[in-house]
C-alpha positions in Angstrom: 56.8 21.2 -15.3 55.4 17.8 -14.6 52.0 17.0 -15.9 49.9 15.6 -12.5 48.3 12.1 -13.0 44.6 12.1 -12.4 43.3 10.1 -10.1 39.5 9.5 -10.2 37.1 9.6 -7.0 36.9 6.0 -5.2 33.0 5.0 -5.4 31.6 3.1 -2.6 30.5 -0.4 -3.4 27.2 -0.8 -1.5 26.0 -4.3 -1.0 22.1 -4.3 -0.7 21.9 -7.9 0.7 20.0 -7.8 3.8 16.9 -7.7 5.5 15.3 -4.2 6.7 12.2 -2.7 9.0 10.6 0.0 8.1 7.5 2.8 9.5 5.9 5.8 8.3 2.5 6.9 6.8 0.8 7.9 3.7 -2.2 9.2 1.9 -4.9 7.2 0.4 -7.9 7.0 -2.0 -10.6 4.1 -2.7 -13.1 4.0 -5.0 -16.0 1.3 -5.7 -18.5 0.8 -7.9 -21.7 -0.1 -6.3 -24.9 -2.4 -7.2 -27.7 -2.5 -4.5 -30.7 -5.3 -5.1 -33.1 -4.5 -1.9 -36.5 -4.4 -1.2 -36.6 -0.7 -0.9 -34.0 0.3 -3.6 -32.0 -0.6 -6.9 -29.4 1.3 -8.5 -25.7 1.6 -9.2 -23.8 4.4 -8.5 -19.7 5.0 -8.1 -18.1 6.3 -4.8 -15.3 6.2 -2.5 -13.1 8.0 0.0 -9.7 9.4 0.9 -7.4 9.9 4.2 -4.5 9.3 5.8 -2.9 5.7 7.2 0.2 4.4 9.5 2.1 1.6 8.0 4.8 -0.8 8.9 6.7 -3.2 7.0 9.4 -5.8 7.1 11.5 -7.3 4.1 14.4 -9.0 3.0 16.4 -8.4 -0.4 19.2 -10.3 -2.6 21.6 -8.5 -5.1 21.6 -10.4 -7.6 24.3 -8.7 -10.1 25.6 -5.6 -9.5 22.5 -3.7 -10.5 19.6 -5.5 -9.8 17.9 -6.7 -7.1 15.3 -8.6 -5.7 13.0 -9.0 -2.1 10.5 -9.9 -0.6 8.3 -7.5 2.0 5.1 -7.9 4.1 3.3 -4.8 5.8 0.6 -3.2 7.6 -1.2 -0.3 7.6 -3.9 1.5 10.0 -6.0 4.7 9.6 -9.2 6.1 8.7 -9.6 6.0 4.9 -13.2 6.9 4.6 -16.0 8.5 2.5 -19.9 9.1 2.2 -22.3 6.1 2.1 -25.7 6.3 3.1 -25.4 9.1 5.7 -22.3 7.8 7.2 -18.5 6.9 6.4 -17.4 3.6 4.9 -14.6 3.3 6.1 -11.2 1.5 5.5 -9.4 1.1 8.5 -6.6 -1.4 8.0 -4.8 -3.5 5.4 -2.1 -6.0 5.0 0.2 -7.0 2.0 2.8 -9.7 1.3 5.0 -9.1 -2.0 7.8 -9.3 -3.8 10.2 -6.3 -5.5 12.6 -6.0 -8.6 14.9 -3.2 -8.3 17.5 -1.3 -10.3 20.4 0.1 -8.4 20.6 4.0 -10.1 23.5 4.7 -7.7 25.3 3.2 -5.1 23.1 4.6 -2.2 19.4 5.0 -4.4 17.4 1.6 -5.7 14.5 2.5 -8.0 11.8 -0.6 -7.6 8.5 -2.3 -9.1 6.2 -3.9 -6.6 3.6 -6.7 -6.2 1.8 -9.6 -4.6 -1.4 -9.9 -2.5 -3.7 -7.5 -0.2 -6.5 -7.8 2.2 -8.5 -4.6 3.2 -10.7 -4.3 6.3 -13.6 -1.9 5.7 -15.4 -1.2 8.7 -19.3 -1.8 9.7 -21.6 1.0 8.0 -25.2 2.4 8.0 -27.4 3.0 5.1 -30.9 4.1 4.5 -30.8 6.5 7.1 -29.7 4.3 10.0 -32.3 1.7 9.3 -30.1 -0.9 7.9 -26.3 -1.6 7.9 -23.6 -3.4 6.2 -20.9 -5.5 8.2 -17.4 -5.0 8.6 -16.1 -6.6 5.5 -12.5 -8.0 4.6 -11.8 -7.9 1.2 -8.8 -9.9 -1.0 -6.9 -8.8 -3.9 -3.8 -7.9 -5.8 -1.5 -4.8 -6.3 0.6 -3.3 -8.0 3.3 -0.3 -6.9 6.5 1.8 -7.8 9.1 3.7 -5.5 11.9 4.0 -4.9 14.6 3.7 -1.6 17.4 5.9 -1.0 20.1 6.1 1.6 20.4 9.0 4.1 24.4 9.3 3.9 24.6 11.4 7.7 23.9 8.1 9.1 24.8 4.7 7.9 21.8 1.4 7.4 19.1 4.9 7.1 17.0 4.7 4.0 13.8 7.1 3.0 11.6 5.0 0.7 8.3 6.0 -0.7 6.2 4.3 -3.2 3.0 4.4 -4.9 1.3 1.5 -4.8 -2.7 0.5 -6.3 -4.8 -2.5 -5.6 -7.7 -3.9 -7.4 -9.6 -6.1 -4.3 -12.4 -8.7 -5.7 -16.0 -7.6 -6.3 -17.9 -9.3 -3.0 -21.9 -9.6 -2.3 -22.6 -8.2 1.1 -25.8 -8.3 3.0 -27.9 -5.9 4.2 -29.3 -6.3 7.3 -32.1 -4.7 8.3 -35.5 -5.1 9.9 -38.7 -5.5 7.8 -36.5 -5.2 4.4 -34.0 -7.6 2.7 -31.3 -7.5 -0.1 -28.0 -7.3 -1.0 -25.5 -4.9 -2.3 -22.4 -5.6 -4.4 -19.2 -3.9 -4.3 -16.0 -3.6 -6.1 -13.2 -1.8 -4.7 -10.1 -0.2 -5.8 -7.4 1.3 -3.3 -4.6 3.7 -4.5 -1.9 5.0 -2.3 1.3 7.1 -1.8 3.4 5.9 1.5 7.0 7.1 2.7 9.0 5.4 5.4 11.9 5.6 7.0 13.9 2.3 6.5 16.7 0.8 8.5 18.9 -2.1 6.8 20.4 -3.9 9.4 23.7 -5.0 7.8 24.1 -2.2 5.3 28.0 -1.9 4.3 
């Protein structure tokens, strides 16, 4: 008898140059740490919200060696991230974010990835006091950071499932609060954390 030779299994060699669109949704939480100055009231007090959002994002990426890689992304999210504040919901409502990623290439099809860069929040108009004042819609700026990871859906090639948790630290603001026969102001700092999954097509995936 002849001993057979063994021949080992041919990997694929995936090239994660490219640029990529992506949609799906998430879950979200905010919290803030309040400080109101007004004619009728002073205190602090910590609160915040939670629901669920939309997002969409486009990127580009570079492999830079044969394990690591690097992009650059912006997206978008929309929904109705909202809690209790003064008889009413404060309410986030949309968000944009422009970053960059480092990623490590576990296997040929699956990219494990750190996150960052800049965020803007929109948190939509709110009553306090019982309906006797309100705060306006307010857009706040900051930074975040995140963690995922994206993996490739083998039944069809260029399809990627990504998710990623991501949290952002946006910059204490003084708002007004506007109201009739009263005056002050009330200071807020928010934090933002969230966990999104998308579907992700690269368009020259090979």
């Amino acid at each position: 008898p002849v001993k057979a030779r063994y021949i080992a299994p041919v990997v694929t060699a995936y090239n994660w140059t490219g640029c990529y669109v992506g949609a799906g949704g998430g879950y979200g939480m905010y919290n803030q740490d309040i400080s109101a100055d007004t004619s009728t009231y002073f205190g602090n007090a910590t609160l915040g919200g939670r629901g669920w959002f939309g997002t969409g994002q486009v990127g580009c990426d570079y492999q830079v060696t044969p394990s690591f890689v690097i992009g650059a992304f912006g997206d978008y999210d929309f929904g109705s991230i909202k809690g209790d504040l003064g008889n009413t919901d404060e309410k986030l409502s949309s968000s944009w974010a422009v970053g960059g990623r480092v990623g490590w290439i576990a296997l040929p099809n699956l990219l494990a990835y750190v996150s960052g860069g800049y965020t803007q929040a929109r948190f939509d108009q709110f009553n306090i006091f019982n309906g006797f004042a309100y705060i306006p819609a307010t857009t706040y700026g900051g930074w975040f950071l995140g963690s995922g990871y994206e993996y490739g859906l083998n039944f069809m090639p260029g399809l990627f499932w990504k998710t990623e948790y991501r949290f952002a630290d946006y910059q204490a603001q003084t708002l007004p609060v506007v109201c009739t026969g009263c005056s002050g102001t009330l200071d807020s700092h928010k934090y933002v954390q969230t966990i999104r999954s998308e579907l992700v097509y690269r368009f020259n995936w090979h």
